[in-house]
Structures are given as structure tokens and as C-alpha cells.
N, CA, C and O atoms as a GROMACS GRO file, in nm:
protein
  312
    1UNK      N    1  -1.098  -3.081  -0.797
    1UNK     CA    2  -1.044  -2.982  -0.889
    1UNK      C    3  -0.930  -2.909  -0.818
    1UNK      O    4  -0.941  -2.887  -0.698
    2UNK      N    5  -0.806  -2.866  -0.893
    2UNK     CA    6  -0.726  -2.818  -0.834
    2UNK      C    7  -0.740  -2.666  -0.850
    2UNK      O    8  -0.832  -2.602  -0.900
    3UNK      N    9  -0.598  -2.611  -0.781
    3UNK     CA   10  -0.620  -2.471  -0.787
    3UNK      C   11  -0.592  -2.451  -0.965
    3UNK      O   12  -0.676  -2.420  -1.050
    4UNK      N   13  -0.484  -2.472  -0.979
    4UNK     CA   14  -0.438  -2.496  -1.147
    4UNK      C   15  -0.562  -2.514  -1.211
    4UNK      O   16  -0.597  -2.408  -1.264
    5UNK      N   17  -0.664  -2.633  -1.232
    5UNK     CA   18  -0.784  -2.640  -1.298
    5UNK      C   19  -0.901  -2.527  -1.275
    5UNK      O   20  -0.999  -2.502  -1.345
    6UNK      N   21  -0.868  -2.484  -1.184
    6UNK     CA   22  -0.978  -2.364  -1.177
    6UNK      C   23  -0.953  -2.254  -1.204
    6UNK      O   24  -1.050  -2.187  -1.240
    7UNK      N   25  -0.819  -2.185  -1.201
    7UNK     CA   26  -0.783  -2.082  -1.271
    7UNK      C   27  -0.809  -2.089  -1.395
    7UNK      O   28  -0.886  -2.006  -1.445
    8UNK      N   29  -0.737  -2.207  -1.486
    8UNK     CA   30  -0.818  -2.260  -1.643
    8UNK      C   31  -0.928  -2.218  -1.664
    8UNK      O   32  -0.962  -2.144  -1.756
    9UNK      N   33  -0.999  -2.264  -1.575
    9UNK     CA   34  -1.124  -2.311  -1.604
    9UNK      C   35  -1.214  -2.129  -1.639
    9UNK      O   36  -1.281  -2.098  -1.737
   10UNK      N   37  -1.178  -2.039  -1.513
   10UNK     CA   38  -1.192  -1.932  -1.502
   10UNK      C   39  -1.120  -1.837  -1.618
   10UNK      O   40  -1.158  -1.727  -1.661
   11UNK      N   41  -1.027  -1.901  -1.646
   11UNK     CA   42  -0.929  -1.798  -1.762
   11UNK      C   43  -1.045  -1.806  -1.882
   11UNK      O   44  -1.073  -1.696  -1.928
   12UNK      N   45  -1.118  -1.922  -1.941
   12UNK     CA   46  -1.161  -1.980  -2.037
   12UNK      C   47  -1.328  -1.941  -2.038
   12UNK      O   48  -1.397  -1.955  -2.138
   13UNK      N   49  -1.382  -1.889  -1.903
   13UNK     CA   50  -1.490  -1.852  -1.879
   13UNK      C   51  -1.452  -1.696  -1.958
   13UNK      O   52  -1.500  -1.666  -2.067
   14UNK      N   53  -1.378  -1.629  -1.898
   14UNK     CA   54  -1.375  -1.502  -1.916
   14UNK      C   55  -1.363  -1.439  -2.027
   14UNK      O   56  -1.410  -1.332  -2.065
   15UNK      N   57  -1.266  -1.549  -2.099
   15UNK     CA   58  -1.243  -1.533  -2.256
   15UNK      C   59  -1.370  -1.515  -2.313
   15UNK      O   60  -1.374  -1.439  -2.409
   16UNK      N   61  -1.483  -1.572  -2.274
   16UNK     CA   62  -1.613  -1.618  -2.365
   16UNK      C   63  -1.686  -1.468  -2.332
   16UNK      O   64  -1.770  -1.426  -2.412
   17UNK      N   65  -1.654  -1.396  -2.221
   17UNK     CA   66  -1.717  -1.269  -2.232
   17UNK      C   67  -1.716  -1.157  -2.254
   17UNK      O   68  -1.645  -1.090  -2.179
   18UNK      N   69  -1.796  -1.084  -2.367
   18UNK     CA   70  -1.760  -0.968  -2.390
   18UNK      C   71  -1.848  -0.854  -2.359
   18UNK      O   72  -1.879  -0.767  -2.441
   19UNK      N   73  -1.896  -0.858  -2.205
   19UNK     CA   74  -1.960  -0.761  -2.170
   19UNK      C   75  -1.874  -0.620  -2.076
   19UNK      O   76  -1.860  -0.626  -1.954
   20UNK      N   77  -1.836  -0.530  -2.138
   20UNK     CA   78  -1.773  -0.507  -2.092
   20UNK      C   79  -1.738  -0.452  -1.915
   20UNK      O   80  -1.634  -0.457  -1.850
   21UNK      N   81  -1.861  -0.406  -1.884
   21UNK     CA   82  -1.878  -0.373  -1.718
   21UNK      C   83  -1.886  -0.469  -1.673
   21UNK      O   84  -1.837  -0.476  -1.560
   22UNK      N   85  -1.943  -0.589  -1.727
   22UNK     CA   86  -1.881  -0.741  -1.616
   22UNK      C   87  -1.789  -0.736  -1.598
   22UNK      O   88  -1.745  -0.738  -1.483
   23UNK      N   89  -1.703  -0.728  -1.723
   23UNK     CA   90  -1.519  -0.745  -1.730
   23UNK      C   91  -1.452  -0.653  -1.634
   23UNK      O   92  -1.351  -0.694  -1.577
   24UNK      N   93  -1.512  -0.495  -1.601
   24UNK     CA   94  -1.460  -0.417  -1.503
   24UNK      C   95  -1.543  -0.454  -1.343
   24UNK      O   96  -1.516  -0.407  -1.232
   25UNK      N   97  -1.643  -0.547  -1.378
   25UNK     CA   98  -1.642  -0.612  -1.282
   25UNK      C   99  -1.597  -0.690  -1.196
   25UNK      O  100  -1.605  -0.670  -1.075
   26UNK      N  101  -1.547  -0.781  -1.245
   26UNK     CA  102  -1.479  -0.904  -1.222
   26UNK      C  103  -1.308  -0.856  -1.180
   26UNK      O  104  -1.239  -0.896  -1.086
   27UNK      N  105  -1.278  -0.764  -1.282
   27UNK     CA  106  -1.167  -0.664  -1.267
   27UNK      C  107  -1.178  -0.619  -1.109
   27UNK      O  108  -1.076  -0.648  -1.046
   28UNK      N  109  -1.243  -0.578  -1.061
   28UNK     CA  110  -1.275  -0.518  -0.955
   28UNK      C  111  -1.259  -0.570  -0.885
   28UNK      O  112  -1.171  -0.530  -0.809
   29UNK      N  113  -1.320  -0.683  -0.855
   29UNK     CA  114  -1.288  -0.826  -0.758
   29UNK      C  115  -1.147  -0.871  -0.748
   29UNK      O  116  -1.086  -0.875  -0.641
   30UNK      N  117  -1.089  -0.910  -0.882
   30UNK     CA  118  -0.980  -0.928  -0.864
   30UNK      C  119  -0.862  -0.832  -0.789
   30UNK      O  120  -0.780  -0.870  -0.704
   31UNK      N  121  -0.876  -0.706  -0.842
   31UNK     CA  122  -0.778  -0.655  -0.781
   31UNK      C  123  -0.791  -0.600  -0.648
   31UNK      O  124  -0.695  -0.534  -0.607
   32UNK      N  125  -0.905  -0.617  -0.563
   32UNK     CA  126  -0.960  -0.593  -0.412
   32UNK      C  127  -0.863  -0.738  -0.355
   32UNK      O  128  -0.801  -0.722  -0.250
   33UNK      N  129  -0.855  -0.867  -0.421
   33UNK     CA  130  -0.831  -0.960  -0.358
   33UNK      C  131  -0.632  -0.956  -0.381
   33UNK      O  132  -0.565  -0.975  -0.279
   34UNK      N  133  -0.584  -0.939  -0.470
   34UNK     CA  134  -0.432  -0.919  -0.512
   34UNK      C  135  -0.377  -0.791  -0.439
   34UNK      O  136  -0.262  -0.801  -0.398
   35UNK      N  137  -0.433  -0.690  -0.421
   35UNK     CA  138  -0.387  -0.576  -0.386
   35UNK      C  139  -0.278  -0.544  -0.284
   35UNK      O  140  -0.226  -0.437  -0.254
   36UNK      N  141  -0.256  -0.683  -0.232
   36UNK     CA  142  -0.190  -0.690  -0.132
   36UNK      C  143  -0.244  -0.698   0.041
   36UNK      O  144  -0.354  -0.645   0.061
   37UNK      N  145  -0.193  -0.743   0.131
   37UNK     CA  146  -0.246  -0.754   0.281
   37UNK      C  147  -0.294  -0.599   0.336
   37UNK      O  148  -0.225  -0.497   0.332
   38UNK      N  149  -0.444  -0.616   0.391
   38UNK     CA  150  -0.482  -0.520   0.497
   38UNK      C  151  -0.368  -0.456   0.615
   38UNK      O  152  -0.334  -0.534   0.705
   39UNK      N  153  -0.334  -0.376   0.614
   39UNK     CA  154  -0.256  -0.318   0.737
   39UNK      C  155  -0.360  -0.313   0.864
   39UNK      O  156  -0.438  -0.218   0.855
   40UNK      N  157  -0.374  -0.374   0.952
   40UNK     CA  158  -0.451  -0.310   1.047
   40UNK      C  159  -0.334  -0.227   1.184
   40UNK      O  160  -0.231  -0.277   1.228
   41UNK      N  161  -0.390  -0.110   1.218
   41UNK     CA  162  -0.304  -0.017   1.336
   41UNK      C  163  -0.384  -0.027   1.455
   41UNK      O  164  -0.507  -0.029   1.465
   42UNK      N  165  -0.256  -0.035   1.583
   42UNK     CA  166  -0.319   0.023   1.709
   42UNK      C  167  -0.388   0.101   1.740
   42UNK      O  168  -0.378   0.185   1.650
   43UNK      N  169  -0.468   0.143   1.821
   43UNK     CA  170  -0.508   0.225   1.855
   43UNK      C  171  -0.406   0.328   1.887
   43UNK      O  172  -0.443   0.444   1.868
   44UNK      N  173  -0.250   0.302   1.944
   44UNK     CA  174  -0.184   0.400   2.017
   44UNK      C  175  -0.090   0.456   1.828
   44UNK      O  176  -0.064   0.569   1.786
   45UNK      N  177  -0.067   0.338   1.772
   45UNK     CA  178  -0.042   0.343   1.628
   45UNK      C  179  -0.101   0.499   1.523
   45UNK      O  180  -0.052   0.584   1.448
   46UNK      N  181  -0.213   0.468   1.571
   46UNK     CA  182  -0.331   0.591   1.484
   46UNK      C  183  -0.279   0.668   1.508
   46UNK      O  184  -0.198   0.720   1.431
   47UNK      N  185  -0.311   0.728   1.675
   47UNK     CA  186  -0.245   0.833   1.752
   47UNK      C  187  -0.089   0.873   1.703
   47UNK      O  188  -0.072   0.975   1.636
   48UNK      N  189  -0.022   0.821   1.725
   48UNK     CA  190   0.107   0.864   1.704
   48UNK      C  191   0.078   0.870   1.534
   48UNK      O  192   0.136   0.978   1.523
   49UNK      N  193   0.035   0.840   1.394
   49UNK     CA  194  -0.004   0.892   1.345
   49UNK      C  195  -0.044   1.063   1.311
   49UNK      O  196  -0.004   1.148   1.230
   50UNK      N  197  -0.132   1.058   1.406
   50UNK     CA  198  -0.207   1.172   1.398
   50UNK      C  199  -0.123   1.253   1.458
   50UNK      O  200  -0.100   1.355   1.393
   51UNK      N  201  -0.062   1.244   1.573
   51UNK     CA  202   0.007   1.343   1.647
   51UNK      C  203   0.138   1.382   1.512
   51UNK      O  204   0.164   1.501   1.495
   52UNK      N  205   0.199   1.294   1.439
   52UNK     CA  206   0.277   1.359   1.350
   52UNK      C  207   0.269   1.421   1.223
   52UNK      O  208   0.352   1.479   1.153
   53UNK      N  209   0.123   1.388   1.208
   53UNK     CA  210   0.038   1.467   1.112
   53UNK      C  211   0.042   1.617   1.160
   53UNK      O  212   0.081   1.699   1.077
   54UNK      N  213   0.011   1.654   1.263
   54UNK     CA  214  -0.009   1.779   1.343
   54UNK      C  215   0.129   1.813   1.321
   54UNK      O  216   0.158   1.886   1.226
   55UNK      N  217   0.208   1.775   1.389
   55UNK     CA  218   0.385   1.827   1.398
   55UNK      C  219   0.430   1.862   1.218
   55UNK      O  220   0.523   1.939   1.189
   56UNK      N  221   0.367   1.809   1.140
   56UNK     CA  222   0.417   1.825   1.040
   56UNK      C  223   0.304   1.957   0.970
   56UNK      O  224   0.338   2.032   0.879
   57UNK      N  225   0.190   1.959   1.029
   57UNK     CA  226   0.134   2.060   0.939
   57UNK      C  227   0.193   2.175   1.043
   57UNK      O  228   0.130   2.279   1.021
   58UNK      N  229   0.277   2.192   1.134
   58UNK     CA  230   0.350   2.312   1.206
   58UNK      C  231   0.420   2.340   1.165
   58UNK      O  232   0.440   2.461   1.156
   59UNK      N  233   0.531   2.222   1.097
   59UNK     CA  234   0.619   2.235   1.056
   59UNK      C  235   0.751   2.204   1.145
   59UNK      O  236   0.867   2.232   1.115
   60UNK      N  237   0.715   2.152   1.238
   60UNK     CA  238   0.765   2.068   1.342
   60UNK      C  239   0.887   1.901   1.302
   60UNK      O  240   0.888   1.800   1.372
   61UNK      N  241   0.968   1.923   1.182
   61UNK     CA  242   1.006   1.821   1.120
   61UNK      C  243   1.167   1.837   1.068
   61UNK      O  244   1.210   1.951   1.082
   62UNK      N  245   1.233   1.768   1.027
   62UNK     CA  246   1.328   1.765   0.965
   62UNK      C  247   1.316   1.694   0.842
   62UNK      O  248   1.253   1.590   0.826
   63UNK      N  249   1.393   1.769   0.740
   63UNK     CA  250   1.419   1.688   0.608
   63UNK      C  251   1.522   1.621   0.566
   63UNK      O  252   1.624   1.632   0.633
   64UNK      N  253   1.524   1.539   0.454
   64UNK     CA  254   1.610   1.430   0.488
   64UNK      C  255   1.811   1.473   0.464
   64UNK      O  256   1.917   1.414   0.485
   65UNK      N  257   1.761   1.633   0.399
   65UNK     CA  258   1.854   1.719   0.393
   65UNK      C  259   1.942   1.750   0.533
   65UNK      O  260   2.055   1.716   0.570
   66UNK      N  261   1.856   1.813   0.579
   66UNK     CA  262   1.915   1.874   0.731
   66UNK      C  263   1.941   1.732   0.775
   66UNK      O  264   2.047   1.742   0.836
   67UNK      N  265   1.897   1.586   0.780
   67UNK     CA  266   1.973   1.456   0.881
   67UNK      C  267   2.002   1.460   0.814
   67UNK      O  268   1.896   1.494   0.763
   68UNK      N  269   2.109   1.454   0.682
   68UNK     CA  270   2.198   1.417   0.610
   68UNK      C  271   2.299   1.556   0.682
   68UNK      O  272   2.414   1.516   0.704
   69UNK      N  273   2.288   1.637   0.703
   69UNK     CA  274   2.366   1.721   0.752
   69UNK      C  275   2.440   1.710   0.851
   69UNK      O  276   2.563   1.702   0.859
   70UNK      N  277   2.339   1.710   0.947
   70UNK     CA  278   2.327   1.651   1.121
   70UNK      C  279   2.450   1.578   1.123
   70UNK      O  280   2.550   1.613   1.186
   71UNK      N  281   2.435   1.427   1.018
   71UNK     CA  282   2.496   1.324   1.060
   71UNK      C  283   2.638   1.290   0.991
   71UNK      O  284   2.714   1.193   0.997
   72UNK      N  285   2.641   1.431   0.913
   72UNK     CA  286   2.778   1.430   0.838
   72UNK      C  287   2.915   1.484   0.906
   72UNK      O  288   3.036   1.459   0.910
   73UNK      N  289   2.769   1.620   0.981
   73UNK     CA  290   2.889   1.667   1.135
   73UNK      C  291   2.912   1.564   1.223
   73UNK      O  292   3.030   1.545   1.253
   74UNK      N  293   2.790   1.462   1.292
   74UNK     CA  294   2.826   1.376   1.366
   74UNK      C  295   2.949   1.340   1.339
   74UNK      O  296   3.052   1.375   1.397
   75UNK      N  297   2.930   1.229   1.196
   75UNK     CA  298   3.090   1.163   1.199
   75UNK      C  299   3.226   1.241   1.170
   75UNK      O  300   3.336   1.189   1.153
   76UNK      N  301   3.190   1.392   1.170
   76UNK     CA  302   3.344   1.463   1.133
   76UNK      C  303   3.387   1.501   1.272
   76UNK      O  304   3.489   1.566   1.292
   77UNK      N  305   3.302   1.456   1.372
   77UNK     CA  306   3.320   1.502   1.529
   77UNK      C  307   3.397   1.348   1.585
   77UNK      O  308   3.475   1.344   1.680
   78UNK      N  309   3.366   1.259   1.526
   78UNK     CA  310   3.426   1.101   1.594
   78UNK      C  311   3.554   1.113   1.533
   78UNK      O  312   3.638   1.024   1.550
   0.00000   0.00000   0.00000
């Protein structure tokens, strides 16, 4: 059986059911598996994470305002 025949095959199962919490069942499954790839992080990854979590609940940051600023003087200085 191919992949093609089993999707069918599955499209044609599903059609036949009208229960509906299966259907948000099955729903469920599906979109755990489509959702896109797991990210997995470093350990040093997390950290630096977390450490800019902190800097930012200080307030320790720039917005994309002020580097748009920054870098407008930069190039009026070259």
C-alpha cells in the first residue's frame, strides 16, 4: 500500500464518522504530528534565554525604534 492509498483510504474512513469527540480526536493527533518540528535548546541556549528574560523584565533592552535611530546616526557619521 502506498502512502497515496492510505491517506484515501483514511480520508474515506473518516468520512464514515460522525462521532464527534473522535473527530476532535483524531483532530488532535493530527495536528500534534503537522505542527511543525520540535525545537530542542542547549542547555547554555535556555540560559541565555533566561538571562534575557531577566534583562528585559529590568528593562535592560532596546527597541527596534531607538536601533533604528542608533543606526541612522551611524550612517550620517560615514
Amino acid at each position: 500500500m502506498t502512502t497515496l492509498d492510505l491517506k484515501k483510504e483514511l480520508v474515506e474512513k473518516i468520512n464514515e464518522i460522525d462521532d464527534v469527540s473522535f473527530l476532535k480526536a483524531i483532530k488532535i493527533l493530527l495536528e500534534t504530528r503537522t505542527s511543525g518540528p520540535v525545537i530542542s535548546l542547549t542547555p547554555e541556549q535556555q540560559r541565555d534565554i533566561e538571562l534575557s528574560k531577566k534583562e528585559i523584565e529590568k528593562g535592560q533592552y532596546l527597541s527596534q525604534e531607538d536601533i533604528d535611530k542608533m543606526f541612522g546616526q551611524w550612517v550620517n557619521e560615514k
